[in-house]
C-alpha positions in Angstrom: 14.0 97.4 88.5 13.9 95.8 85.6 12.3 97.9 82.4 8.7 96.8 81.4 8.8 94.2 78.5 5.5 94.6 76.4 4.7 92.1 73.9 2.1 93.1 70.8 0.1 90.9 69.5 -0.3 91.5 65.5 -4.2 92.2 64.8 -6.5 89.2 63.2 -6.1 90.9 60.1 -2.6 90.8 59.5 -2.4 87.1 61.1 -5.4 86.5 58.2 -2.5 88.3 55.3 0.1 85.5 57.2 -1.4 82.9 57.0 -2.6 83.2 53.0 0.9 84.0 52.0 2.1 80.6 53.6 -1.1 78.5 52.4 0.3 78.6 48.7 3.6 77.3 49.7 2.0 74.5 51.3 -0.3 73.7 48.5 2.2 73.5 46.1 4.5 71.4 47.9 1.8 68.3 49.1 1.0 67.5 45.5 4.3 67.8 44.6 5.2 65.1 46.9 2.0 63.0 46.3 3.7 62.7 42.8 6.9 62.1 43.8 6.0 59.1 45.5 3.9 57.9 42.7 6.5 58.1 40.3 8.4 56.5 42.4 6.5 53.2 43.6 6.0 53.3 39.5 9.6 52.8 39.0 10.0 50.6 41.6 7.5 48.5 39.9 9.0 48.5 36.4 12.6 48.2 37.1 12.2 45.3 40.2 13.3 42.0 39.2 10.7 39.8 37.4 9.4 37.0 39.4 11.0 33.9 38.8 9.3 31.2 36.7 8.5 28.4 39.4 10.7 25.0 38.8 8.5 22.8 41.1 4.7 22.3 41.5 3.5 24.5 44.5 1.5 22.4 46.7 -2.5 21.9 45.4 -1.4 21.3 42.0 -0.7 18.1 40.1 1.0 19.7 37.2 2.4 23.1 35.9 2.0 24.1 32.2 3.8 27.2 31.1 3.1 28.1 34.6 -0.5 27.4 34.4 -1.4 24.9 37.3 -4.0 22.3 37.3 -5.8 21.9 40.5 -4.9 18.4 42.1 -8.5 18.9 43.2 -10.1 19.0 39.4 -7.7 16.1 38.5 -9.4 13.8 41.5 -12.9 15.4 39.8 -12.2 14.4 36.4 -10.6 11.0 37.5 -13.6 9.9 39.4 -16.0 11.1 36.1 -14.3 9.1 33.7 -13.7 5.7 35.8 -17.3 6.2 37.9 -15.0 5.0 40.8 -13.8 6.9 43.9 -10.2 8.4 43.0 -8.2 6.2 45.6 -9.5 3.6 43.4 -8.4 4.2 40.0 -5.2 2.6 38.8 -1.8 4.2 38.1 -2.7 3.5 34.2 -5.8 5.4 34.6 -4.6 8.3 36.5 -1.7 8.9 34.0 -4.8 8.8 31.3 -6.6 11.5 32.9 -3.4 13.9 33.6 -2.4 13.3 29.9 -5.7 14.4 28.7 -5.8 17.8 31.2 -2.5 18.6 29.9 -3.7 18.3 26.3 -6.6 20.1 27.3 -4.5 23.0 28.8 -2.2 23.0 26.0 -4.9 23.4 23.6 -6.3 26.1 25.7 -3.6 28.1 26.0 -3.3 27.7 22.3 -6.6 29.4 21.6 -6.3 32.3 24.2 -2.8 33.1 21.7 -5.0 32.6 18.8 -7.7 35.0 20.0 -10.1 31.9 19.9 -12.7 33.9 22.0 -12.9 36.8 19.9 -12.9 35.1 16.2 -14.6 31.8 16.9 -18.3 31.1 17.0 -18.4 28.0 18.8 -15.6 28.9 21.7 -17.9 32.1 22.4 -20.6 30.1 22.8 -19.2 27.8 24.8 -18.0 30.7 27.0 -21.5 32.0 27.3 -22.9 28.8 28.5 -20.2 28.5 30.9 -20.6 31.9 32.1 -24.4 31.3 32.7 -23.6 27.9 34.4 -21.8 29.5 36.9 -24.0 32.6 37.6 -26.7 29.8 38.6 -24.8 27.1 40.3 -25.0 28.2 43.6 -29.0 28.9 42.7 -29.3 25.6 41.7 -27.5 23.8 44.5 -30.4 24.7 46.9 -33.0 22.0 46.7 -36.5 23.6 46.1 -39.1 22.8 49.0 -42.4 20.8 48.6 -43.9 24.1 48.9 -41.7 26.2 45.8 -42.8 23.1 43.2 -46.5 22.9 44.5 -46.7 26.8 43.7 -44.9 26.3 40.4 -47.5 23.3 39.6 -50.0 26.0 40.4 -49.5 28.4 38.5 -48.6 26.5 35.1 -51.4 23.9 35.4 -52.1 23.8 32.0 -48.9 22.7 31.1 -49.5 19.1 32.9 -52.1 18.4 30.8 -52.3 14.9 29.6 -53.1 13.9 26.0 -56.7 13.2 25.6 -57.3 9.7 23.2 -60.1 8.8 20.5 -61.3 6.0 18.2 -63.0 8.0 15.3 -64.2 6.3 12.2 -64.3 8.4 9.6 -66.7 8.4 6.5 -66.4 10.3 3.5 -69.3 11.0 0.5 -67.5 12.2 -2.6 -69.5 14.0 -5.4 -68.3 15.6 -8.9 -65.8 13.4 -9.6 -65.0 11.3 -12.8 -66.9 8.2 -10.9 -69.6 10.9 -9.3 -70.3 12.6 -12.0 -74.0 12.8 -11.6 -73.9 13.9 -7.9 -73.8 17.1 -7.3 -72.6 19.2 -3.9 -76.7 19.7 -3.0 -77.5 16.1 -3.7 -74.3 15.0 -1.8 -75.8 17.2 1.1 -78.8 16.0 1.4 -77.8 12.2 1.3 -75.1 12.9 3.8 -77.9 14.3 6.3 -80.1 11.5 5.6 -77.0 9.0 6.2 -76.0 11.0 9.7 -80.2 10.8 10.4 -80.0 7.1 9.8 -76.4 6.4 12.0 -77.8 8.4 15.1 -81.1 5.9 14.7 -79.1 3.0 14.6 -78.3 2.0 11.1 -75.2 0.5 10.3 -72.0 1.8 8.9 -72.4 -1.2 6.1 -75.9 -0.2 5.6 -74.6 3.7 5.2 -72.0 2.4 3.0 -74.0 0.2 0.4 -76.7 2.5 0.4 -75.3 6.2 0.2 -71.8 5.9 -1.1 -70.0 6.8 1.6 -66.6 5.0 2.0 -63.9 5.1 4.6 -61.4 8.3 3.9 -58.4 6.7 4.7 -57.5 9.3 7.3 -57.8 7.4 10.0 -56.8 3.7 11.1 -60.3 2.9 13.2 -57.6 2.4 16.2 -57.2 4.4 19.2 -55.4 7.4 18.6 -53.6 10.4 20.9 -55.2 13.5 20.2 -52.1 15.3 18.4 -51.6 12.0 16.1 -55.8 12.5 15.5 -55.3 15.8 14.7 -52.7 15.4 11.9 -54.5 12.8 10.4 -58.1 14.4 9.9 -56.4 17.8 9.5 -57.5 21.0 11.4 -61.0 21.2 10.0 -62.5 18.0 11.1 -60.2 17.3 14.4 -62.1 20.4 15.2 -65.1 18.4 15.3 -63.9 15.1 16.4 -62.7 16.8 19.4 -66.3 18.0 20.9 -67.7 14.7 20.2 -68.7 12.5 22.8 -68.8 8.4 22.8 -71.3 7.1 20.0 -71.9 10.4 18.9 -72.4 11.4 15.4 -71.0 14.7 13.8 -73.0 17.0 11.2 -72.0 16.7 7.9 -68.8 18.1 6.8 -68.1 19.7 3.9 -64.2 19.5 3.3 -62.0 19.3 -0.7 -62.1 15.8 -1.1 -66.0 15.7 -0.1 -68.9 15.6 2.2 -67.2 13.8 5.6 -69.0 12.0 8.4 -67.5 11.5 11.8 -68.7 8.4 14.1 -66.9 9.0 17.7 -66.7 5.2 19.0 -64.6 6.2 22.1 -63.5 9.6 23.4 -60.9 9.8 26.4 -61.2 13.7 27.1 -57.8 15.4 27.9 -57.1 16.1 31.8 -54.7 17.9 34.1 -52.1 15.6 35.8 -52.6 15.5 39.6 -49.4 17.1 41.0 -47.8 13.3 42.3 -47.9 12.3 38.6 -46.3 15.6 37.4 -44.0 15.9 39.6 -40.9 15.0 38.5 -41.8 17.1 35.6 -42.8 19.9 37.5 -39.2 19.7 39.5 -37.4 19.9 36.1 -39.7 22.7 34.8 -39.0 24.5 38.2 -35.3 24.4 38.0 -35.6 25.2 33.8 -37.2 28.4 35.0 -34.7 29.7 37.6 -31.8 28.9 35.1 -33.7 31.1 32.8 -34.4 33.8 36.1 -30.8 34.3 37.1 -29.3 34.4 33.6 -31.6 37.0 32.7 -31.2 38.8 36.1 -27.0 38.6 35.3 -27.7 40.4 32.0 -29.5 42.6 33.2 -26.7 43.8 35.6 -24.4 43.4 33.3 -26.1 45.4 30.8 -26.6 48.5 33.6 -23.1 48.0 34.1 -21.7 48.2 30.5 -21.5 51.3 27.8 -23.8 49.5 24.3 -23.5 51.6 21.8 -25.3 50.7 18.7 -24.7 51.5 14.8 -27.5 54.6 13.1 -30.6 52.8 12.4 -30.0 49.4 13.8 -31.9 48.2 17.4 -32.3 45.4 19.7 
């Protein structure tokens, strides 16, 4: 018989002891690896053989430039743009044109990245900007609004399709203190200018008016029809203010103003009205498309600006 064999099995608290003494060992030895192999695929990347510089133009291209390509697809672009003909078209004389002037272009470009163009010049940062913006909305402005986008637009910026009213406004003018008025004072002048506007509205004459108060044409106007803006830079703010309520054949109070007492006589008034959406339209589709230029740009800096660490000088703000 063979002796019994009995086997002890250490208690969970000593197996707890073994296993921390061999948990260091391990921890010590992953990250030590982990950075092993970093340093590793770091030297690897640092002492492998540079890439050679290409010697031919990798298919796509048209033309390499100290290894910059241009796109055989931009060169077809710009082809077609400057002869207004499809590219299969264009002669060998023009196509050689075109390549000349990308290469210049590149040349030049590559020039002003070495130069620090972007950082030190004005007008290639704003250039950049506006590029940059044309971009973020191209693919915005490739989708065609719908009948029902513009009429909303229209909608909601009605007054903006507001056509110019017209008017053919005579006006007369009573001066008073002057070297050739010297005997007619501002009270006088008054009450002959009401008397005159009494008359006008009862049917006298301008001539009559004229020869029998004084009053003369002020010069401010042409007696012709006239837009409303053009009207209102030539009687100033004061009595365009007036012209503008009048209707046809009526007669305006008098009007005290520097040069005298002024009279207006509205001949023809064409009052100022909101373009039916079929007449606007056009400019309603430009507006439209103005507006989500403006949207998406604004919506780009605003990510941009959540995105970015501004940090501004004491005491200045934006």
């Amino acid at each position: 018989m063979s002796p019994l064999t009995v086997t002890t099995r250490p208690s969970p608290f000593k197996q707890l002891l073994a296993d921390l003494a061999s948990r260091p060992q391990r921890s010590l030895a992953l990250p030590a690896a982990g950075i092993a192999v970093g340093l590793a695929v770091a030297c690897f990347g640092l002492f492998r053989p540079a890439r050679p510089p290409l010697t031919a133009v990798p298919p796509g291209y048209v033309a390499l430039i100290n290894q910059k390509g241009i796109l055989t697809s931009d060169f077809i672009a710009q082809t077609e743009s400057e002869t207004g003909a499809e590219f299969s078209d264009a002669t060998a004389a023009e196509r050689r044109k075109v390549l000349h002037e990308m290469i210049d272009e590149e040349l030049l470009v590559q020039r002003g990245v070495v130069l620090d163009l972007p950082e030190t010049t004005t007008e290639v940062r704003d250039t950049m900007a506006a590029a940059v913006n044309a971009q973020v909305v191209a693919p915005l402005l490739a989708l065609a609004p719908t009948e029902a986008q513009l009429h909303a637009f229209y909608d909601t910026h009605r007054l903006k399709y507001t056509t110019g009213g017209t008017m053919i406004v005579h006006d007369l003018v009573l001066h008073y203190g002057g070297d050739q008025d010297a005997d007619q004072s501002l009270p006088q002048a008054e009450e002959d200018a009401a008397e005159a506007v009494y008359q006008l509205r009862s049917g006298a004459s301008v001539d009559y008016i004229k020869e029998h108060f004084g009053f003369v044409d002020s010069g401010r106007m042409d007696n012709t029809e006239q837009l409303d803006f053009a009207a209102k830079i030539h009687l100033g703010a004061k009595l365009y203010q007036i012209a503008e309520t009048l209707g046809n054949g009526e007669v305006s109070d008098p009007i005290v103003d520097t040069d005298g007492i002024h009279v207006l006589m509205m001949e023809s008034r064409q009052q100022p009205s909101i373009a039916d959406f079929s007449v606007a339209r056009t400019q309603v589709y430009s507006d439209y498309r103005q507006a989500e230029f403006q949207r998406a740009t604004q919506e780009n800096l605003q990510i941009l600006r959540s995105e970015s660490q501004i940090l501004l000088a004491p005491g200045e703000s934006e």
